[in-house]
C-alpha positions as CSV (number, residue, x, y, z in Angstrom):
1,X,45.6,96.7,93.4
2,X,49.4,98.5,92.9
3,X,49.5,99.0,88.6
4,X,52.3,98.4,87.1
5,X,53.7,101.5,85.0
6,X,55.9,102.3,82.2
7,X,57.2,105.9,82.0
8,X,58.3,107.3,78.4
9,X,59.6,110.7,78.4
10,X,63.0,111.8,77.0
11,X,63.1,114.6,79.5
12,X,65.0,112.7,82.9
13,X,63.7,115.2,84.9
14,X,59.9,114.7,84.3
15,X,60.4,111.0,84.3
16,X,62.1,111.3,88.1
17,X,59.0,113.8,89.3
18,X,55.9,111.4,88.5
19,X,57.8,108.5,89.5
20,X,58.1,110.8,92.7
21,X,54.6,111.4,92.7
22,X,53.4,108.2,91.7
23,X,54.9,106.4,94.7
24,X,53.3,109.0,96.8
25,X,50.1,107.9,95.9
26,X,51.1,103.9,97.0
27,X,48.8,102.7,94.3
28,X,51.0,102.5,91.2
29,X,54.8,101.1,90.9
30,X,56.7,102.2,88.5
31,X,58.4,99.4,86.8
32,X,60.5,100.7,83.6
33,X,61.2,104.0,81.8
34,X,62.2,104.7,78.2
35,X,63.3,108.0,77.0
36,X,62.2,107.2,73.1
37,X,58.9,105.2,72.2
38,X,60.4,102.7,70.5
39,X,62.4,101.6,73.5
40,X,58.9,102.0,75.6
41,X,56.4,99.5,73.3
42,X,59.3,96.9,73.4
43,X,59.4,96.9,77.0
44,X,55.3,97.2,76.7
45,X,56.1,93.9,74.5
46,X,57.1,92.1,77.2
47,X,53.9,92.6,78.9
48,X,53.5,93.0,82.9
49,X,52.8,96.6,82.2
50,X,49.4,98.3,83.6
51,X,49.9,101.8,82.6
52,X,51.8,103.9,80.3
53,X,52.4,107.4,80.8
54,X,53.7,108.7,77.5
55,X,55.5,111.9,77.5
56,X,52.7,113.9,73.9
57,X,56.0,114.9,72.3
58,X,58.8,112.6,72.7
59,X,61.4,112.4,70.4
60,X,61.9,110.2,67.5
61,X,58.1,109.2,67.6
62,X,55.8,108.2,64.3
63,X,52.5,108.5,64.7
64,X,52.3,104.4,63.3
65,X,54.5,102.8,65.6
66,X,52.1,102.4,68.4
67,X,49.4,101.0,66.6
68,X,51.6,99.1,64.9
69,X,52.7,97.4,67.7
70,X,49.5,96.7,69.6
71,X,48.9,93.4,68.2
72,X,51.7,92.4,69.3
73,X,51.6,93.0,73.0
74,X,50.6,90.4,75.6
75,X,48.1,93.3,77.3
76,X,47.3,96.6,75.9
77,X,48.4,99.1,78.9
78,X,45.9,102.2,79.7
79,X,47.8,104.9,78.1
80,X,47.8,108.2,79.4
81,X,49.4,110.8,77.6
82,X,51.3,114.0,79.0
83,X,51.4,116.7,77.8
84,X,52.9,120.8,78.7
85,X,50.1,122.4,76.8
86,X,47.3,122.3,78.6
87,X,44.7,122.7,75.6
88,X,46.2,120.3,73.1
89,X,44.6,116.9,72.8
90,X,45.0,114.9,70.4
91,X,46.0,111.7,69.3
92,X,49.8,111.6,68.2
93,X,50.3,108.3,68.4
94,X,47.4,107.3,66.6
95,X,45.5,105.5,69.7
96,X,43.4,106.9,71.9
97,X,44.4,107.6,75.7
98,X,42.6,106.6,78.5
99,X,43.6,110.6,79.5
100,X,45.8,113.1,79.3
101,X,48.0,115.2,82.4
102,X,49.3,118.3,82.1
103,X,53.1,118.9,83.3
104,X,54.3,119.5,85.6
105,X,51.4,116.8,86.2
106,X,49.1,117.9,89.1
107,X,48.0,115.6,91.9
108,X,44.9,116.3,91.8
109,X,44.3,115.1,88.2
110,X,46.5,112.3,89.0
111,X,44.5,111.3,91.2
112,X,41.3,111.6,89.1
113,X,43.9,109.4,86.3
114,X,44.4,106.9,88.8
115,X,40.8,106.6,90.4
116,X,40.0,106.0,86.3
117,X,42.8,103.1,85.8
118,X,40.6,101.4,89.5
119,X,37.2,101.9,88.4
120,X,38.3,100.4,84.6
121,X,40.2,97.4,86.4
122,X,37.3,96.4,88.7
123,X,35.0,96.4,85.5
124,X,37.1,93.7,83.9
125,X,37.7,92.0,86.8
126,X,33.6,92.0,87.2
127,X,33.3,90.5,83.9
């Protein structure tokens, strides 16, 4: 399976290095960016999204506007949230991620991220 993922980060820069790295690892295409979190839940709105990775500190966000939202989406994407602070986790957006990276993101833990997103899809499928 290739997931489909959303990219939210207001830094261009980090948005262009994990799509980078993302491709490398031919198992997730990245499909849309947003560089403000209101622009990425209305393109996770329109559903078709697998994945989010959601830049911890973007601009503009409120820690109520994901939640708010998540009845309204056709699927809930995994959300994984990144972060430059490699000790801070917590919950800005008022969900809980499926996991965190630290950036630059390693490939390593993306890796681990994406081995997580295909054991969690073949349990739902095995439903």
């Amino acid at each position: 399976m290739i997931f489909e993922a959303i990219i939210v980060d207001d830094e261009a820069p980090a948005r262009v290095e994990l799509i980078n790295q993302l491709e490398e690892t031919g198992r997730v295409k990245v499909v849309a960016e947003a560089v403000c979190l209101q622009e990425g839940i209305a393109k996770m709105k329109k559903g078709g999204i697998d994945v989010a990775f959601i830049d911890h500190n973007i601009a503009g966000a409120g820690s109520d506007l994901l939640p708010a939202a998540l009845p309204e989406f056709e699927k809930v994407p995994a959300l994984i949230y990144m972060t430059a602070y490699e000790n801070f986790r917590d919950e800005p957006f008022g969900v809980e991620p499926m996991g965190y990276l630290t950036k630059p993101v390693d490939t390593n833990k993306l890796n681990e991220i994406i081995r997580a997103l295909e054991a969690q899809y073949k349990r739902e499928v095995g439903r």
